[in-house]
N, C-alpha and C positions, 0 to 999 in steps of 0.2 A: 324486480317485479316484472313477471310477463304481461303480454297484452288482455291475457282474459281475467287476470285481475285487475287491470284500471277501471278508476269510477269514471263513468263520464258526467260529468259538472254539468248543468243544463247553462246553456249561455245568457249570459245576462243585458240587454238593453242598457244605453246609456241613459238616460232621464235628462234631458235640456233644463237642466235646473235655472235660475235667475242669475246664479254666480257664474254657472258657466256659461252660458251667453254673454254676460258682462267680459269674462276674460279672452271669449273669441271678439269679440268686438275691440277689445284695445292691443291685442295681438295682429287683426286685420292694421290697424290703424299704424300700429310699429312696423309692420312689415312692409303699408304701402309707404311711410315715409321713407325709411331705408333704398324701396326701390328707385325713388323718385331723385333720391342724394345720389345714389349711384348712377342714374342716367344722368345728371349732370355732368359724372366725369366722362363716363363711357361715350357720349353721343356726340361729344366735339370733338373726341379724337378721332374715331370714325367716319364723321364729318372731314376731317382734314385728310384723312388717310382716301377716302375718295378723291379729295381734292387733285391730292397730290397726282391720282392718276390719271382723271378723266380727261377729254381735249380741252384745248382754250376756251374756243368758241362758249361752251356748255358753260365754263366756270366765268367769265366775263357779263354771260349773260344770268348770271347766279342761278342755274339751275342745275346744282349740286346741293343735294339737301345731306343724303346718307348711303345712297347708292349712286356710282359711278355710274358716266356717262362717257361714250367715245372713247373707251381706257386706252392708254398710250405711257409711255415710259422715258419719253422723251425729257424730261425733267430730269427725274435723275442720273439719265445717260451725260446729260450737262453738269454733273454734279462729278462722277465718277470720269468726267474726260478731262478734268482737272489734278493732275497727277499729284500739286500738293496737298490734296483732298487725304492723301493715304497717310504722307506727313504728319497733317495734324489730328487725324485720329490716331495715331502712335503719341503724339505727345500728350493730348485731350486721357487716353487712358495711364499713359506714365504719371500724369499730375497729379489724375484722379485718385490712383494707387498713394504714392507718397503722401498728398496729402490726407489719406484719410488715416495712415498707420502714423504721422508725425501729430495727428490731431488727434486720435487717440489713446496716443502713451501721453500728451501732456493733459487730457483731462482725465486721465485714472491715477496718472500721479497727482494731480491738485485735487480730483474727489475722495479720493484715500485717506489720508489724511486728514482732510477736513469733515468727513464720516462720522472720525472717531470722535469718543463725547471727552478725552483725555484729552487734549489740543489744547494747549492755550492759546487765548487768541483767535480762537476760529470764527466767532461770530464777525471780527474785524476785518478778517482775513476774507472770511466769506463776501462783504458789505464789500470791499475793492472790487473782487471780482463782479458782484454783480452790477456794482456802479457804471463798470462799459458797459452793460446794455441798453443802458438809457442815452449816455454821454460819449460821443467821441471829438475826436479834432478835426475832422473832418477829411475832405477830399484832396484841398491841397497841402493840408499838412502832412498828412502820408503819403503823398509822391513829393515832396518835398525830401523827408524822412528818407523816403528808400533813395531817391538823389544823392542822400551825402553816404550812406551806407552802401553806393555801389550796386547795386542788386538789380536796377535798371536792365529789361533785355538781358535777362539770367532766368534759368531755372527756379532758384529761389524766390521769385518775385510772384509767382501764380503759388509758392506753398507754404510758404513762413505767415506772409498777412493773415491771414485767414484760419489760420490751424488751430486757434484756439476761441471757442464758442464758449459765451458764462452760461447759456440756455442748456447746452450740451450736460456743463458739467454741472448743475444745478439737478438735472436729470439723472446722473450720473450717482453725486452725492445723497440724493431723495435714496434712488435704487439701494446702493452700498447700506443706509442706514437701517434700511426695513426687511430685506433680507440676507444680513451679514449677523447674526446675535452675537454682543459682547463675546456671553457666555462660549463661541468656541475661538475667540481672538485670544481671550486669558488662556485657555487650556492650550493654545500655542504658544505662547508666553512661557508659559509654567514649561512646555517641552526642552524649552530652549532653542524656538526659533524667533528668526529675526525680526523686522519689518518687513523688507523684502520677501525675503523666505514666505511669509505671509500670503506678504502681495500674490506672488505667483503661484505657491500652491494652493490656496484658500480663498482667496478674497476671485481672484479672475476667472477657476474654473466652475467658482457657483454663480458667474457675471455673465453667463457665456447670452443669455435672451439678452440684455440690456446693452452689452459691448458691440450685439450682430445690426440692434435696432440703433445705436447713435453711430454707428459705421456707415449703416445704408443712409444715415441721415445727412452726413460729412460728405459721403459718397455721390448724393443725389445734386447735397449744393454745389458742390466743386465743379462737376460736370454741366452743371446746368451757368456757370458763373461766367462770365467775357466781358464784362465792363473794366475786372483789374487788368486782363490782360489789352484790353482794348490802351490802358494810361500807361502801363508801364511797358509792355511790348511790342516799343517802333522800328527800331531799324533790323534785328533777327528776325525775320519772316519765317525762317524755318522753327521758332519757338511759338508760331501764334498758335494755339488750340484750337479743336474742330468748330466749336461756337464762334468763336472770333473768323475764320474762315468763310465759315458759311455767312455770317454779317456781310464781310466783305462783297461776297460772291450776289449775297442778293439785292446790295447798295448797287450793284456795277450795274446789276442783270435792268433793277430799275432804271437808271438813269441811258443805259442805252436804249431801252425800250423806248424813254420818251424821248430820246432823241431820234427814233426809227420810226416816228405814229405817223407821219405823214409819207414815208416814205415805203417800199417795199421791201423792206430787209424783214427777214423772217427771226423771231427773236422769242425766245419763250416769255411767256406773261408773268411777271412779276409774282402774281398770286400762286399759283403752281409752284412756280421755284421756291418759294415761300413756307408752302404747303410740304412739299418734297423735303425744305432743309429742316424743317419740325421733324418729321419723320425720319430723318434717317441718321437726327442727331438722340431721337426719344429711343427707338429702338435698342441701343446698346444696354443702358441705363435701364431698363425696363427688364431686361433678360439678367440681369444678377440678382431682379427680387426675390423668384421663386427657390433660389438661394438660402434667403433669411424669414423666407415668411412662419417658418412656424417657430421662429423667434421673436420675431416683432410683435405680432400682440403681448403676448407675452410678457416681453422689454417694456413694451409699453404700460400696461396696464400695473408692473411695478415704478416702473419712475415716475406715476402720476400720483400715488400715494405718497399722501405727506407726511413724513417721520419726524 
């Protein structure tokens, strides 16, 4: 069709009808809530990310709101003049890694299985599992535990405890049931493949949203976690992780400070160091999202349906 045969359609007015006003009005209203939950997360880290660079004086006297004030770098030049700083961020990502590939083979092998509606037992099976997450033995009986198991001030100690989440795999098994149909597990059946065989060809590369979104989720806790390694790693310094480190670092930076307040020693302000070691522990962490993000909705929005 050339140009001097198009009809030109005369254009039409939208009409403000009462329905459509009605749907701009609860669409404004969705949109300003959304904005307002995102400034929530957005505006404290920003906050802190000034923090971390404005002078003392400014941050002491709290007039750091969201723009820097007297930027200066001198925090984390305190940070990075600490050579075991490099240490434990080589372990902080070694831990991270292992634990997130050891925590997710054991919940895709406990959601697999437990998936299927052939299982006997699964409802029991399942009820164990989720019974840790209400129930544990606590604090001392797990460094008690790992005491006689040896694992003390070991590798092992930041990534066995922890590698196995029932939340995870409660998410996991939702996922597998709702978008896995019987109907093509039988027709591998009938092929003549196995469980496994399954497992790998079938079941994980139609899992790939749900396996990226409880990865980054294994991922985000691990890195963000220093309380296990705060009880089980005392005498190895060279295994403490970058969390645990920067704890240290910003216990000392305190307590000298306030042994320096009357005196003249020049000593960076507690707050800033503070500020600095959020930052510089959040940043790594943050840079693998864009990684999995157009998996995680996704992952997510299947493992929250209930099958």
């Amino acid at each position: 069709m050339d140009s001097t045969s198009k009809v030109m359609l005369p254009k039409t007015k939208k009409t403000w009808t009462k329905a459509r006003v009605k749907n701009l009005g609860i669409d404004a209203i969705i949109y300003t809530f959304i904005l307002l939950v995102a400034m929530t997360c957005v505006l404290p880290f920003i906050h802190v990310m000034s923090k971390s660079i404005s002078g003392e004086a400014f941050v002491i006297a709290n007039k750091i709101v969201l723009l820097p004030k007297g930027i200066t770098f001198d925090a984390y030049k305190k940070i990075f003049a600490d050579a075991s700083i490099v240490r434990s961020l080589y372990v902080s990502v070694v831990v991270t890694v292992l634990f997130t590939i050891v925590g997710m083979i054991i919940t895709i092998c406990a959601a697999y299985p437990l998936s299927r509606r052939d299982l006997k037992g699964r409802t029991a099976l399942t009820f164990i599992f989720m019974f840790t997450m209400y129930f544990s033995g606590g604090i001392i009986p797990e460094y008690l535990l790992m005491n006689q198991l040896g694992l003390l001030d070991t590798w092992a100690a930041m990534i066995l405890p922890l590698a196995f989440s029932p939340y995870n795999l409660l998410i996991m098994k939702t996922s597998l049931q709702s978008s896995i149909p019987d109907s093509l597990i039988e027709s591998a059946h009938l092929d003549g493949a196995g469980q496994i065989r399954i497992l790998w060809s079938i079941v994980l590369p139609l899992s790939k949203p749900i396996i990226a979104t409880l990865s980054l989720f294994y991922a985000v806790g691990r890195w963000n976690a220093y309380q296990d390694a705060l009880f089980y790693i005392k005498q190895r310094t060279d295994l403490r992780p970058l969390q645990l480190k920067l704890y240290y670092l910003v216990v000392a930076a305190t307590e000298s400070f306030q042994a320096a307040v009357e005196g003249s020693a020049q000593l960076t302000n507690p707050e800033v160091l503070k500020a600095s070691c959020i930052m510089f522990a959040t940043i790594p962490i943050i840079c693998v999202y864009p990684f999995v993000q157009k998996y995680f909705v996704q992952g997510t929005m299947i493992g929250s349906v209930k099958g």
